[in-house]
C-alpha positions as CSV (number, residue, x, y, z in Angstrom):
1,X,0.0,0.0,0.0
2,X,2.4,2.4,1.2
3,X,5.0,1.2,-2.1
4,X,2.2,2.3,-4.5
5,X,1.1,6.0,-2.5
6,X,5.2,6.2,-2.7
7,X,5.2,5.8,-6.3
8,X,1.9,7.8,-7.4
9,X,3.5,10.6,-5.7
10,X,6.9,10.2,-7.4
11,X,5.2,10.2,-10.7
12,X,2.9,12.8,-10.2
13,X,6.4,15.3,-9.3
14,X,8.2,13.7,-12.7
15,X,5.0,14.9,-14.4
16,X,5.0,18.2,-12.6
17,X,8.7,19.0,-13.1
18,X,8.1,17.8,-16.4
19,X,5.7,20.2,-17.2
20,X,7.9,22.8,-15.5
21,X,10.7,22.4,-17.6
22,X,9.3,22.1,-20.8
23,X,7.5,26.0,-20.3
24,X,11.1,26.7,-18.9
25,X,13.0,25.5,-22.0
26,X,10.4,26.2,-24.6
27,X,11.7,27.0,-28.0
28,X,13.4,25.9,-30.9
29,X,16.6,26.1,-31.3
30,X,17.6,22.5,-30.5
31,X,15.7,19.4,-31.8
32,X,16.0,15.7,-30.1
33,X,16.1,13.2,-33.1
34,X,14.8,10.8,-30.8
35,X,11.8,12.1,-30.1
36,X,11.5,15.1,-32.2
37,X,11.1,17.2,-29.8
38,X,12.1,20.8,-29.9
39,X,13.4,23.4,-27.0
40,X,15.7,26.6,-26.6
41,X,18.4,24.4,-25.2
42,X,18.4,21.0,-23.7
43,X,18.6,20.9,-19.5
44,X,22.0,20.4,-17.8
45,X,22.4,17.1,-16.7
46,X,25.4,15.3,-14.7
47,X,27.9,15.8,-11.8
48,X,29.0,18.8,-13.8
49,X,25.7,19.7,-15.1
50,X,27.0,19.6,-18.5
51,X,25.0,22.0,-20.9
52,X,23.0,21.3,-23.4
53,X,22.2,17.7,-22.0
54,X,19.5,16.4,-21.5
55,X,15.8,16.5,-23.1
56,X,13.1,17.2,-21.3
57,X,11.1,15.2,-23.5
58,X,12.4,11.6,-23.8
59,X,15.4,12.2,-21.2
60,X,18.0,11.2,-24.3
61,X,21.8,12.2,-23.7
62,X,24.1,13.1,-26.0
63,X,25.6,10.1,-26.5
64,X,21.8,8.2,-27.4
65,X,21.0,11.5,-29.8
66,X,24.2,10.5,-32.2
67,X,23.6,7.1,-31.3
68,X,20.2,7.7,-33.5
69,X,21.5,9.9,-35.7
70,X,24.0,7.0,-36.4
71,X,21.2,4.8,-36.9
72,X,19.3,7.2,-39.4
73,X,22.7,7.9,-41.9
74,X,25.4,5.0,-41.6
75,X,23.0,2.4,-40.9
76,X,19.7,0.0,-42.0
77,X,18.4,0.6,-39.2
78,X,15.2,2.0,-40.7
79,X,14.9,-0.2,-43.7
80,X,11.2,-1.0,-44.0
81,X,12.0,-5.0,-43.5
82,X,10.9,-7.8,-40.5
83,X,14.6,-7.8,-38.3
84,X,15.4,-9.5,-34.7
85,X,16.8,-6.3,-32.2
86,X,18.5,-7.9,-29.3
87,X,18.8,-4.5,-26.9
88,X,20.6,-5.1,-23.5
89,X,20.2,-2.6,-20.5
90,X,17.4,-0.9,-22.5
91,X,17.4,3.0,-22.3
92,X,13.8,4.3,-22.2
93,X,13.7,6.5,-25.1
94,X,15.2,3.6,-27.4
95,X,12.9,1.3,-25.8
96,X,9.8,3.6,-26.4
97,X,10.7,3.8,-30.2
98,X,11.7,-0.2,-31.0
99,X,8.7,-1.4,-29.2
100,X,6.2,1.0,-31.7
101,X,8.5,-0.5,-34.7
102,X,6.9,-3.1,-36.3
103,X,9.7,-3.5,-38.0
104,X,11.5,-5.4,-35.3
105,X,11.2,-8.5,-33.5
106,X,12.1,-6.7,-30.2
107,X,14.0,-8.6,-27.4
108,X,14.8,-6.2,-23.9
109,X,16.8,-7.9,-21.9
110,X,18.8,-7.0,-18.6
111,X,20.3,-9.3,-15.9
112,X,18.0,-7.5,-13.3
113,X,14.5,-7.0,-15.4
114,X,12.4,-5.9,-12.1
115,X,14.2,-2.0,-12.3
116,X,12.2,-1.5,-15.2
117,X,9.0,-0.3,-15.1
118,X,8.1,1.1,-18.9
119,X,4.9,1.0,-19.9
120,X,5.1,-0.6,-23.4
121,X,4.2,-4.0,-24.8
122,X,7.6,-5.4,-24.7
123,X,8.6,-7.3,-21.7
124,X,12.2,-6.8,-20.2
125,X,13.2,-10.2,-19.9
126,X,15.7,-11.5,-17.8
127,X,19.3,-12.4,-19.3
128,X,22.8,-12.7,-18.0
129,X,25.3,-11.3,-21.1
130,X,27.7,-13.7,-20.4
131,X,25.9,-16.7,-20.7
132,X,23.2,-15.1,-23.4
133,X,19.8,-17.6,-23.5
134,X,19.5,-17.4,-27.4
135,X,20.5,-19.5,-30.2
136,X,23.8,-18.4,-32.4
137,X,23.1,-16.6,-35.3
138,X,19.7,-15.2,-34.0
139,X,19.7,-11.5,-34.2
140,X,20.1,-8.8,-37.4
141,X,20.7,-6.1,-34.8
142,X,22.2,-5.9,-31.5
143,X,22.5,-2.9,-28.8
144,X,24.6,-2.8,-26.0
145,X,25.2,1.0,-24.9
146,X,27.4,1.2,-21.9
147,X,26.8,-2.0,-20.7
148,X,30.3,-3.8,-20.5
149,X,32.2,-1.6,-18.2
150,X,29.7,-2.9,-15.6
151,X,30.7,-7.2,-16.8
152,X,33.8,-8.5,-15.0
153,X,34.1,-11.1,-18.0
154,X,33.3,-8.9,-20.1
155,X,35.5,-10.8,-23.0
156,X,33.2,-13.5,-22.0
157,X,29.7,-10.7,-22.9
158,X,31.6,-10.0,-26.4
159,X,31.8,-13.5,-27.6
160,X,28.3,-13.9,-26.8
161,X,26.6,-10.9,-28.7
162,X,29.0,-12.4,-31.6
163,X,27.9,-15.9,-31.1
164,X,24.0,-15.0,-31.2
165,X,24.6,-11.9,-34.3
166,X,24.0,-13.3,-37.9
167,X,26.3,-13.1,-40.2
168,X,25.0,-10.5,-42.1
169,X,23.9,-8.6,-38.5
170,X,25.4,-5.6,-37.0
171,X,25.8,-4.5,-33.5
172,X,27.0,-1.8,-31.9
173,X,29.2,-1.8,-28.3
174,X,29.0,1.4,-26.6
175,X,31.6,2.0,-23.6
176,X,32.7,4.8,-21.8
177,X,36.3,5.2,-23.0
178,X,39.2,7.3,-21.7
179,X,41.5,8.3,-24.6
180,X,44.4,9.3,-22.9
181,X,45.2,5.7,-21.6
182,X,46.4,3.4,-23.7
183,X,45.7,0.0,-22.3
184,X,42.3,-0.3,-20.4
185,X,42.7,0.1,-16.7
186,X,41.4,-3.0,-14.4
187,X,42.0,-4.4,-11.0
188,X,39.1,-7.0,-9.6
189,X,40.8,-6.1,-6.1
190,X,38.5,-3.1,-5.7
191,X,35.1,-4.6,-5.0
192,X,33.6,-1.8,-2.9
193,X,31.4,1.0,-4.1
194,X,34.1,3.6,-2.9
195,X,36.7,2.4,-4.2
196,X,35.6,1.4,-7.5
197,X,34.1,5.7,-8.2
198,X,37.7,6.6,-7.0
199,X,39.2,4.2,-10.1
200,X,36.6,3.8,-12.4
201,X,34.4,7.2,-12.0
202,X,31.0,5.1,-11.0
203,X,30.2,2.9,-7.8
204,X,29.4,-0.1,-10.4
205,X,31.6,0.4,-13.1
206,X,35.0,-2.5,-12.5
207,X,37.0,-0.7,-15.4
208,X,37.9,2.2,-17.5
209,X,38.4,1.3,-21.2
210,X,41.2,2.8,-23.3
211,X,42.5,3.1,-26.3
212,X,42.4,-0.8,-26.5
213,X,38.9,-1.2,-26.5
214,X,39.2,-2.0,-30.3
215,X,41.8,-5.1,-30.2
216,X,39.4,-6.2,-27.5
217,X,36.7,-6.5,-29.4
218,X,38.9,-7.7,-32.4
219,X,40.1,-10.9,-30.3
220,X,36.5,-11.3,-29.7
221,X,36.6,-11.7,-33.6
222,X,34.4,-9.1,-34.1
223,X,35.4,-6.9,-37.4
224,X,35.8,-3.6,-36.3
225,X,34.6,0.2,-37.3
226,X,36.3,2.7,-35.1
227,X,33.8,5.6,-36.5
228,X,34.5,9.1,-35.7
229,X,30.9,10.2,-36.8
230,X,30.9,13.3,-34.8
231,X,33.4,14.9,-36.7
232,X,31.0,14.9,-39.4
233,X,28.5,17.4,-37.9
234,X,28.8,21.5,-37.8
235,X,29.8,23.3,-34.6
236,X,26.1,24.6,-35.4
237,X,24.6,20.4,-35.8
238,X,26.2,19.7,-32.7
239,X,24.5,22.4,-30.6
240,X,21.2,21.6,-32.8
241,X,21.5,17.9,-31.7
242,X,22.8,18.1,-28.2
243,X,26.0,16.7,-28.9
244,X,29.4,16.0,-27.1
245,X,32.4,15.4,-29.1
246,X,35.3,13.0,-28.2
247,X,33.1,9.6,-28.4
248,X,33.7,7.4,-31.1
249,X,31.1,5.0,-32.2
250,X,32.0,1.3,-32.5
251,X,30.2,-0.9,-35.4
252,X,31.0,-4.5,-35.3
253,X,30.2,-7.6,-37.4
254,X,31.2,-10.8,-37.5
């Protein structure tokens, strides 16, 4: 009983600031490609309330706006055609658009399905990313959007999304990457919550990728597109969009 008062109230203030910030930030100077929303300027969002963030809409980041900007002009992603999307750790505003696509056989799937609570007709189901409980060759598509920082094995959660991607599929794997190292940073000594935000930068998070994070997914024998799509945009696109540079966009197949 008290759960569910708990929970009304919580989403009656997300409505409420909501509706707040959308009179705040009206305008149209931006444009989320997600959810086609338009404002003056996205909300700041993050520990250093980073401008231009986040939209008050759909909640997208930057780094999900070039994701679907990626999708709309390097990809198939829209090609009117039946396709299997295997999405792991599914982001809301993703989520939202695949499960209205009737263009996609739509699989959600997270190793902890109970945190999600979206209202939509696909069901988060419950899969571990190392051990992945679907045939090989299943999927066209596969999404995995800083996910594997969070995967001790996470070698292990790469030759999976292989193993279960056609041979004609794609997939995209999504890390938070710190360019100025050279060879990803790990040590399975820290286990506690403080120790792993000192060394990683998040309480969950057991590494920091670097510049490796390619040859990684190479010995996975994934065949590798390092894309620097961001460089392709206007100082003017990027503000447009919401955009961050410095993340590169890798596109694997088998």
């Amino acid at each position: 009983m008290f759960k569910s008062i708990l929970e009304s109230v919580r989403s009656q203030y997300r409505l409420y600031r909501k509706a707040k910030e959308q009179k705040e930030y009206r305008g149209s100077q931006v444009v989320c490609p997600v959810c086609n929303a338009t404002f003056r300027i996205f909300s700041p969002f993050g520990l250093g309330h980073r401008t231009n963030a986040r939209c008050i809409e759909c909640s997208s980041l930057e780094r999900h706006r070039l994701l679907w900007l990626y999708f709309q002009r390097k990809t198939n992603f829209f090609e009117q055609r039946k396709r299997k999307l295997l999405h792991f750790a599914p982001e809301e505003m993703f989520y939202n658009a695949f499960t209205r696509n009737s263009n996609f056989e739509y699989h959600a799937c997270d190793l902890f399905p109970e945190i999600y609570n979206y209202n939509g007709s696909t069901k988060v189901t419950k899969a571990d990313i190392t051990a992945i409980p679907f045939a090989d060759s299943s999927f066209d598509i596969v999404l995995c959007n800083h996910v594997l920082e969070h995967i001790p094995d996470d070698r292990k959660a790469m030759s999976e999304i292989r193993r279960v991607l056609k041979s004609d599929g794609w997939c995209i794997l999504q890390v938070p990457i710190d360019y100025k190292l050279e060879k990803t940073y790990e040590d399975f000594s820290i286990t506690t919550p403080a120790g792993r935000k000192k060394a990683f930068g998040k309480t969950d998070h057991v590494r920091w990728y670097g510049r490796d994070y390619k040859d990684r997914l190479k010995e996975a024998g994934f065949t590798v597109l390092e894309d620097n799509f961001i460089e392709t945009f206007s100082k003017e696109d990027i503000f447009k969009f919401g955009l961050m540079q410095g993340e590169l966009i890798y596109y694997c197949t088998k």
